[in-house]
TORDREN-561811 format. One record per residue (C-alpha): residue number from 1; x, y, z; residue in three letters. Coordinates in pm, 1 decimal. Example, Ala and Ser with C-alpha at 12.3 -4.5 7.8 and 13.67 -1.06 7.14 Angstrom:
2
rec drenkol = 1, x = 1230.0, y = -450.0, z = 780.0, tike = ALA
rec drenkol = 2, x = 1367.0, y = -106.0, z = 714.0, tike = SER
***
This chain:
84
rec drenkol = 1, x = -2974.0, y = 585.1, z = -303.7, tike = UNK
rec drenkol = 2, x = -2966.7, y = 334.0, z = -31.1, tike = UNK
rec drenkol = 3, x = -2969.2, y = 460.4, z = 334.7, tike = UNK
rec drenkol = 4, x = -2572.2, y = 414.5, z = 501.2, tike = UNK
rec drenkol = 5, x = -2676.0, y = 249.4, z = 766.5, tike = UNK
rec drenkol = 6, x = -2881.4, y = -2.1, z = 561.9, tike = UNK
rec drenkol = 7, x = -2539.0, y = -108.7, z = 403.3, tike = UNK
rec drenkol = 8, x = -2450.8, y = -390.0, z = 621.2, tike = UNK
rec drenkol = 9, x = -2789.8, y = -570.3, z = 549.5, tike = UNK
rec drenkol = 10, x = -2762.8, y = -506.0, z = 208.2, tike = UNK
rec drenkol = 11, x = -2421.4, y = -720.5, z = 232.9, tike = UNK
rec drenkol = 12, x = -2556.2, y = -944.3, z = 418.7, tike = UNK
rec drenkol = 13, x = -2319.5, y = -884.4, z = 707.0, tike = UNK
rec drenkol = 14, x = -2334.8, y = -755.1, z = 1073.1, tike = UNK
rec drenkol = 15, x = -2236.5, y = -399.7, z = 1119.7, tike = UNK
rec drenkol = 16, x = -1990.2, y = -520.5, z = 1354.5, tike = UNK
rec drenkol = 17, x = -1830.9, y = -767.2, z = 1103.3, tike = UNK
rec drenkol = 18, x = -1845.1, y = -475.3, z = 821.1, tike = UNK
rec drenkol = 19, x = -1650.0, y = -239.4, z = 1123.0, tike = UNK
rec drenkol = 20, x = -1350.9, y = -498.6, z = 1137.7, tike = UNK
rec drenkol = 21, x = -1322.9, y = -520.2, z = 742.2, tike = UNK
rec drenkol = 22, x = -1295.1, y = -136.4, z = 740.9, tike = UNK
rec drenkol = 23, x = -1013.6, y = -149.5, z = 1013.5, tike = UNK
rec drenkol = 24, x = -833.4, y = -438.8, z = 862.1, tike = UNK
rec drenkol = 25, x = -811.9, y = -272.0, z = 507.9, tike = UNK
rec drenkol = 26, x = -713.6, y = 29.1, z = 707.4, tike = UNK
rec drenkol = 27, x = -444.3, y = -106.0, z = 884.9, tike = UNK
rec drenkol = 28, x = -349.3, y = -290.9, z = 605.4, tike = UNK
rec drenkol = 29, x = -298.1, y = 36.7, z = 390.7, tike = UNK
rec drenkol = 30, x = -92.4, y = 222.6, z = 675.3, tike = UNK
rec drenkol = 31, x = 163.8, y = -27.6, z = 691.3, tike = UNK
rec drenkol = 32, x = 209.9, y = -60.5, z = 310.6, tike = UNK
rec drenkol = 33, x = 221.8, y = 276.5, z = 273.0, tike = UNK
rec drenkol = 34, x = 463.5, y = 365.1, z = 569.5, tike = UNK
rec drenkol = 35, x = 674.7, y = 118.8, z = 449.5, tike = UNK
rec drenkol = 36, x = 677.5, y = 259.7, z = 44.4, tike = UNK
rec drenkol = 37, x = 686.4, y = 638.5, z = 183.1, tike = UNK
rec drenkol = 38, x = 1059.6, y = 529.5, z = 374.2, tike = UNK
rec drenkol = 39, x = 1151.0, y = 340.8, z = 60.1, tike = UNK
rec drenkol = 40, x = 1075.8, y = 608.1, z = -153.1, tike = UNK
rec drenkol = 41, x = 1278.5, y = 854.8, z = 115.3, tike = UNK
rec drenkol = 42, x = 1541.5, y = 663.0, z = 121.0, tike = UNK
rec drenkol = 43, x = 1580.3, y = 638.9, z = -236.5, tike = UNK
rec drenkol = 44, x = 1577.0, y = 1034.5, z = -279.3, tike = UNK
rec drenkol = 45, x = 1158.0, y = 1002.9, z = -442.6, tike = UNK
rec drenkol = 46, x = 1007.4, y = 1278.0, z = -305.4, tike = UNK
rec drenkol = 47, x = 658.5, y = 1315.1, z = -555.9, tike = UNK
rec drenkol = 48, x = 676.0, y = 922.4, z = -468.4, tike = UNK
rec drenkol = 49, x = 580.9, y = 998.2, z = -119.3, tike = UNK
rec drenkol = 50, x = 354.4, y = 1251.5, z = -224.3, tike = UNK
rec drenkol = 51, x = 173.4, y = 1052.5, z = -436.1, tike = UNK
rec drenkol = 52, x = 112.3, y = 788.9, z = -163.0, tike = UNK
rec drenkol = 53, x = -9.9, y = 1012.2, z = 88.9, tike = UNK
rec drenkol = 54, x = -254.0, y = 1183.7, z = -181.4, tike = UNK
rec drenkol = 55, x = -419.1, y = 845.5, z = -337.4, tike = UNK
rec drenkol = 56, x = -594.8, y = 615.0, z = -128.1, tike = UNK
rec drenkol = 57, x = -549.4, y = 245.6, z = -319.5, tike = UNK
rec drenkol = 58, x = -593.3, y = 29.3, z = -81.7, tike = UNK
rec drenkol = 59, x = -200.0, y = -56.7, z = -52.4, tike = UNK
rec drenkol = 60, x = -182.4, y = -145.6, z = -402.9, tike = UNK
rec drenkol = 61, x = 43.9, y = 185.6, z = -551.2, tike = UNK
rec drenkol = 62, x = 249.9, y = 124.7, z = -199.6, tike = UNK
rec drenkol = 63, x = 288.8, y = -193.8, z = -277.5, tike = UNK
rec drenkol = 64, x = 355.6, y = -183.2, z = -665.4, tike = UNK
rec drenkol = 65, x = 625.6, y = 69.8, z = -592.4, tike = UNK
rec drenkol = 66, x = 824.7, y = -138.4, z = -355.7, tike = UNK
rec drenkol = 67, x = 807.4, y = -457.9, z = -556.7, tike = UNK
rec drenkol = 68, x = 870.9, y = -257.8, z = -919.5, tike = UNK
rec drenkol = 69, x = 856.5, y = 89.7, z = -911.1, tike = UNK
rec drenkol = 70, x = 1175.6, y = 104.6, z = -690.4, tike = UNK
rec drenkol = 71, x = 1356.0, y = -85.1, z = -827.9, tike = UNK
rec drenkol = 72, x = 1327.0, y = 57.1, z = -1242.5, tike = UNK
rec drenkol = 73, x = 1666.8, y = 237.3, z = -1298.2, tike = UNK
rec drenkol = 74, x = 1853.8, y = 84.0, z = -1038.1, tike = UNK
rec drenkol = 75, x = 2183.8, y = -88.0, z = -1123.7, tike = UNK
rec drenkol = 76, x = 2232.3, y = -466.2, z = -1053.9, tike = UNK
rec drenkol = 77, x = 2425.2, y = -537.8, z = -740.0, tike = UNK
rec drenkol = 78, x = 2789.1, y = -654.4, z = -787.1, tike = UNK
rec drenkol = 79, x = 2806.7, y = -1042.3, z = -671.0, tike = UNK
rec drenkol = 80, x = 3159.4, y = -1066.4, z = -493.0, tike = UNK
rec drenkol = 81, x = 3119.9, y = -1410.8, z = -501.5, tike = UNK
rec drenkol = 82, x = 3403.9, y = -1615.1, z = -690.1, tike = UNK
rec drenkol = 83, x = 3282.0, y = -1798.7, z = -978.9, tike = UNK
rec drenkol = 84, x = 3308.1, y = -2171.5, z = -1061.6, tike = UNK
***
């Protein structure tokens, strides 16, 4: 098993460079899965929340939820637009 702090030469990257990915992907999963966990409050999905707090995906299950999850059993909206 390799040594942890061999891991950035094993990439072939700096340790600093391999420090910004980790922050980035961080960030990037907070903010997907803030923005799913008020969705999913909003819409009354309380083991939805749960579920993104409990599995780390990398802002995919946040991210699947908004886009499809959320909206599966949801009526279409009315159009009050006039027809030609």
């Amino acid at each position: 098993m390799a040594d942890p702090t061999q891991i950035p030469s094993i990439l072939g990257i700096s340790p600093e460079t391999l420090s910004i990915i980790i922050v980035v992907i961080a960030v990037w999963d907070l903010v997907w899965r803030c923005a799913a966990v008020i969705k999913s409050t909003k819409l009354n999905k309380p083991l939805w929340s749960v579920a993104f707090v409990l599995f780390q995906t990398i802002g995919i299950l946040p991210i699947l939820y908004i886009f499809v999850f959320s909206k599966m059993g949801q009526k279409p909206a009315i159009s009050t637009k006039k027809k030609k």
